[in-house]
DRENZA-894615 format. One line per 10 residues: number of its first residue (from 1); their letters; for each residue y, z, x of C-alpha. Coordinates in steps of 0.2 Angstrom, whole numbers, plus 5000, padded with zeros to 4 digits. Layout:
NUM) a) Y Z X  ...
end
This chain:
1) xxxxxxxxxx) 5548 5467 6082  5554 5465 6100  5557 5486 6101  5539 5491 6094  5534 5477 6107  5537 5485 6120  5530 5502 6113  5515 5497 6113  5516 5487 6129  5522 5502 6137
11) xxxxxxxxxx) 5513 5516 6129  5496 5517 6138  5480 5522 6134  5475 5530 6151  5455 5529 6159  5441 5537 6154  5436 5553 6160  5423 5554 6172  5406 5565 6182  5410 5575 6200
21) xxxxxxxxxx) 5395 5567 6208  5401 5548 6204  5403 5538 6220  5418 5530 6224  5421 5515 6218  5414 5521 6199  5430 5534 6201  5442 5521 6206  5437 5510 6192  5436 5524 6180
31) xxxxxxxxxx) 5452 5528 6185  5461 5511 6178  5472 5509 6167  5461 5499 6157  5470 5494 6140  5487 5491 6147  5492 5480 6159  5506 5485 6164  5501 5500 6171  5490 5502 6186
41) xxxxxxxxxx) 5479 5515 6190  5477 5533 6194  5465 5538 6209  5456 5554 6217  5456 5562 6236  5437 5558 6233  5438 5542 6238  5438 5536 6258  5455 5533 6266  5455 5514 6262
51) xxxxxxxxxx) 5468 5503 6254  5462 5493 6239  5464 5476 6228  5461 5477 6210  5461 5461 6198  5459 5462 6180  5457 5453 6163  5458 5459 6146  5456 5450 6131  5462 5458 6113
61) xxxxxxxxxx) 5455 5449 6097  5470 5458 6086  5487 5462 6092  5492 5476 6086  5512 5483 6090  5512 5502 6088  5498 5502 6074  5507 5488 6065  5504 5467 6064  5518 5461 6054
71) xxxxxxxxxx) 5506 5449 6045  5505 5439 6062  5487 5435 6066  5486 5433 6086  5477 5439 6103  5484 5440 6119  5475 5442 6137  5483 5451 6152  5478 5446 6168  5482 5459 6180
81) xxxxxxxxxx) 5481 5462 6201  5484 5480 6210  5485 5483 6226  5482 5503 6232  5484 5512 6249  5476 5525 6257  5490 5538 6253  5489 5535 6235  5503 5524 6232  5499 5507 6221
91) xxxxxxxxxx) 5509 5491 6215  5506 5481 6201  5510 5465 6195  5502 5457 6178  5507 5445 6163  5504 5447 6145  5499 5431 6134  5503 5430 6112  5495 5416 6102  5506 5416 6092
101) xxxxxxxxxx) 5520 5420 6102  5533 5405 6109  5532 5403 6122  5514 5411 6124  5517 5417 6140  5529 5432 6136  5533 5445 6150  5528 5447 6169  5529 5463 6175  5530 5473 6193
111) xxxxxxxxxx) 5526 5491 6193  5524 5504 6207  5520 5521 6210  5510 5537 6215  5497 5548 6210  5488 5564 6216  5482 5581 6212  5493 5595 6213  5480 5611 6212  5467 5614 6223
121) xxxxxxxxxx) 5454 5612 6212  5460 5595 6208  5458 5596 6188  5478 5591 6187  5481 5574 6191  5501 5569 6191  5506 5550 6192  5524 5544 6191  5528 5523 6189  5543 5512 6188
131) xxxxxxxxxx) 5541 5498 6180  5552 5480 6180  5549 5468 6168  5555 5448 6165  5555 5440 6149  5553 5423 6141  5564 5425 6130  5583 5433 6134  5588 5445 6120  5601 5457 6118
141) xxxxxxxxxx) 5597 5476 6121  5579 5471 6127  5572 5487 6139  5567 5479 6155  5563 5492 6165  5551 5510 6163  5550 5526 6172  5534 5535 6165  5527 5551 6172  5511 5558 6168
151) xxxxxxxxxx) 5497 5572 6170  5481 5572 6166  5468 5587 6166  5450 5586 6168  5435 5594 6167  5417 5586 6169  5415 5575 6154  5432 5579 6143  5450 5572 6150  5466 5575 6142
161) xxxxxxxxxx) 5480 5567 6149  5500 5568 6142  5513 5554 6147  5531 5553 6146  5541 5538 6146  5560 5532 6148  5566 5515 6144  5583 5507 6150  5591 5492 6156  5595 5487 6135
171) xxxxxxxxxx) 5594 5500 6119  5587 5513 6128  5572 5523 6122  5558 5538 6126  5540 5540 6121  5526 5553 6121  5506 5548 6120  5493 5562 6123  5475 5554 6126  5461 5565 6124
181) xxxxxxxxxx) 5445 5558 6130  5424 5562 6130  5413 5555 6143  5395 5551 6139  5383 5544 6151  5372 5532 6141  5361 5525 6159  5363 5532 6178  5355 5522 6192  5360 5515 6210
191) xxxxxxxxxx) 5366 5498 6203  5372 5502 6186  5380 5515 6177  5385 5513 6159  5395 5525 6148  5403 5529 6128  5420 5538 6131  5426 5541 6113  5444 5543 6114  5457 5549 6103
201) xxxxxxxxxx) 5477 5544 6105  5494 5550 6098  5509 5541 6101  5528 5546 6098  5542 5536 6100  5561 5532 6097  5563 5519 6084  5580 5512 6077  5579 5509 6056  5594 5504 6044
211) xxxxxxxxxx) 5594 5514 6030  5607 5511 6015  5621 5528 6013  5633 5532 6000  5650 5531 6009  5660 5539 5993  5671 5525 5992  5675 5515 5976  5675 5497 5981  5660 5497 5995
221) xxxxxxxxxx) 5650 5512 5988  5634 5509 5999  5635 5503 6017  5618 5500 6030  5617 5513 6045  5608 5511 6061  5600 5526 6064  5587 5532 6079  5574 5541 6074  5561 5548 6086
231) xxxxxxxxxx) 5543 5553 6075  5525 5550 6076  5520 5532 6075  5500 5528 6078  5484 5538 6080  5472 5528 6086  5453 5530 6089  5443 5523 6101  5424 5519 6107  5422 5509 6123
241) xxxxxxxxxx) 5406 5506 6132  5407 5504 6151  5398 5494 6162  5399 5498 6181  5391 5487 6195  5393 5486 6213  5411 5482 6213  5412 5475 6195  5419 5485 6180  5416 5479 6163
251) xxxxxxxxxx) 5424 5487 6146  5420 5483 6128  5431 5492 6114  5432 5494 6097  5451 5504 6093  5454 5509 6073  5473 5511 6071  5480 5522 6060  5501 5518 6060  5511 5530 6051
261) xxxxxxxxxx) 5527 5527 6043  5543 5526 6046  5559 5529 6032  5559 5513 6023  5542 5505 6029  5527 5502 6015  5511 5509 6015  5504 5502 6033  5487 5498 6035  5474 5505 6046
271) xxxxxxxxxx) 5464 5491 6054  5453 5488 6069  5453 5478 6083  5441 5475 6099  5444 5474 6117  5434 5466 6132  5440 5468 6149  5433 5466 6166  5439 5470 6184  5434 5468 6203
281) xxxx) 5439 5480 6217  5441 5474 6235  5441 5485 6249  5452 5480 6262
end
């Protein structure tokens, strides 16, 4: 459970796609990591030459770990706080809360890196992170640390962005997500802007199963291997409305996970879940 933990922790479901002509605190909150922790955000040359506070909270009614819920019923919350410079560097530190998890209070994390456009046209958006993280709970082969490297292409109202991820420091172990994204303005006006961005999410990753093999031998015909296998693991689907004013950000999401199976797993079941978050950016 502790492995696919983490996948999901650390596979993230990047920001919503957003208009040229937004101003530029709607690009910055747009540009938010908004359904993981973890991760801080992206961000544009649009936006002034001003360093930033970001501080966040995001409440999940079903916890979900790559698609799957292991018959646990639980939420969790993460509060998060960024800080971002004017030369696109940002830091990150946040916490993760499980119901049902003892004790609650499971992981705090610190996470750092950079993000900017590499064409002139700024439609390619490359971010790199590293990301450190302490646990309540000590336990043998446990990843603690991330580098994840991502780029993101956009395009008026569509986004598409791939991430790549390596986790060390235990039982080492990659992932892949691509998230493709739709904005839709819903209402436009000075003090409120508010916005569907269906997204759709793919996530690959390295898994460890035991499966039972014939070892040909007469006295112990059948012996359990532990064997890493790297496939598809969840497609998600996604609707969040978002609600921007002034400095506020607000996020309501319903997700429908589809989990596919790994060798030995039953038939999973797709279920749904809904997310609120809401965020406050302070220019400094």
């Amino acid at each position: 459970m502790r492995k696919t933990l983490l996948l999901f922790l650390f596979v993230s479901v990047l920001a919503a796609a957003q208009e040229p002509e937004q101003n530029e605190i709607d690009i910055i909150l747009d540009e938010l990591f908004a359904a993981d922790s973890l991760d801080v955000m992206q961000f544009v040359d649009e936006i002034k030459k001003q360093d930033y506070l970001y501080a966040s909270f995001m409440y999940n009614d079903k916890t979900l770990f790559s698609g799957r819920d292991f018959g646990v019923e639980q939420y969790s919350f993460f509060p998060s706080i960024s800080y971002i410079d004017s030369n696109n560097f940002f830091a990150n530190l946040s916490s993760g809360y499980f119901s049902s998890v003892r004790p609650n209070w499971d992981f705090v994390t610190f996470s750092a890196g950079y993000s900017n456009y590499i064409d002139k046209k700024k439609s390619f958006l490359a971010t790199g992170i590293y990301s450190y993280s302490s646990f309540s709970q000590d336990v043998a082969d446990l990843n603690n640390q991330r580098l994840t490297a991502s780029i993101s292409y956009r395009k008026k109202w569509f986004r598409n962005s791939l991430t790549a991820g390596y986790l060390f420091g235990g039982n080492s172990s990659t992932f892949i997500s691509n998230n493709t994204y739709i904005s839709l303005a819903v209402f436009k006006s000075k003090s409120l802007n508010i916005s569907i961005q269906p997204r759709l999410g793919l996530f690959w990753g390295t898994q460890t199963i035991t499966e039972l093999v014939s070892t040909g031998i007469r006295f112990r015909p059948f012996e359990l291997v532990n064997k890493d296998l790297f496939q598809m693991l969840n497609t998600e689907l996604s609707i969040p409305l978002e609600l921007d004013f002034g400095n506020w950000d607000l996020e309501i999401e319903y997700t429908f996970s589809m989990p596919n199976e790994l060798p030995g797993e039953e038939k999973l079941e797709n279920m749904g879940y809904v997310s609120i978050s809401i965020g406050y950016l302070l220019g400094l």
